[in-house]
Steps between C-alpha positions, in 0.01 A plus 500: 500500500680641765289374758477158366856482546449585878251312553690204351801573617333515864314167436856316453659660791183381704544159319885461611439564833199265545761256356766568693309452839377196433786342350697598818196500721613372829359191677219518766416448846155510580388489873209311393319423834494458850358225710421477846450169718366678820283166627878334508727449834768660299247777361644433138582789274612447154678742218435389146711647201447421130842541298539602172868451308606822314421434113913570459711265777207359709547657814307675725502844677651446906143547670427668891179418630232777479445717792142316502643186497779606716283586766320141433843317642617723751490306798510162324786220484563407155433121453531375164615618154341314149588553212314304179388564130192661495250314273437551159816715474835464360749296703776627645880393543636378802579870696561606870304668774587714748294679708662826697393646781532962535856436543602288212549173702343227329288280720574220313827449607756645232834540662614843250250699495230349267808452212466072556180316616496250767132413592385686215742356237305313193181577699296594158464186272377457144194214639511503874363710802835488755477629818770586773472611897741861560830457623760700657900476453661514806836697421745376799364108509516528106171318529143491343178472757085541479461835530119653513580886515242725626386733221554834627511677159470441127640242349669471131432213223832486289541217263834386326549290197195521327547496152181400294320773368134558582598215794181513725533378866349532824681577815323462875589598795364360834498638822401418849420688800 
């Protein structure tokens, strides 16, 4: 009897945590693939990342490039960031994008830090594929202008504002040489 007791007693200890973790499982950020355009003037690389929302709040995990994939872009100009729903998947809200660079400054053109969204702001919609160019703030003109920053490290996905759980989206990012 006694060790039915353990047994059960170790079954529902087994059974709260297997709850618990995927009640509060995070959201995910899958580096799904990598595609090169070497044929191209531009020679063409592309980043591809599958997003998850967290079953909880519907956000995702802030997300640095693999050193694989890091080593992929070094070298490169970044181009283009898309963002769209991927298909067959849950829609998401309306959410911002930033993408930052090793030092925390977002190549899309925040102005504090990747706190407010400027090119990225409202780039993830519910039914649409958006797409934006990088852009750099330029502190004493208190200006925005095209900015294609040479890659010369990894680079961090962060998204804001994402609140549908399960949400499933696509984010891309370009680059040229």
């Amino acid at each position: 009897m006694k060790s039915f007791k353990r047994i059960f007693r170790l079954f529902m200890l087994v059974v709260v945590f297997s709850f618990n973790s995927m009640a509060f499982a995070a959201g995910t950020v899958t580096q799904l693939t990598r595609e090169n355009y070497p044929d191209s003037d531009l020679h063409i690389k592309k980043l591809i990342f599958l997003c998850t929302g967290d079953a909880a709040d519907g956000s995702v995990p802030n997300t640095a490039t693999s050193t694989p994939n890091t080593s992929f872009i070094k070298g490169m100009r970044l181009f283009q960031v898309e963002a769209y729903p991927t298909a067959g998947g849950t829609a998401p809200d309306a959410a911002d994008v930033f993408i930052l660079d090793a030092d925390g400054m977002d190549l899309l053109g925040s102005v504090d830090g990747s706190t407010t969204a400027y090119r990225g702001l409202n780039l993830i919609h519910a039914t649409l594929k958006y797409a934006t160019n990088p852009d750099l703030y330029r502190l004493g003109q208190t200006s925005h202008v095209d900015y294609y920053p040479l890659i010369t490290g990894a680079l961090t996905l962060k998204v804001k504002n994402q609140a549908t759980v399960n949400a499933n989206y696509t984010i891309v990012l370009t680059f040229i040489k």
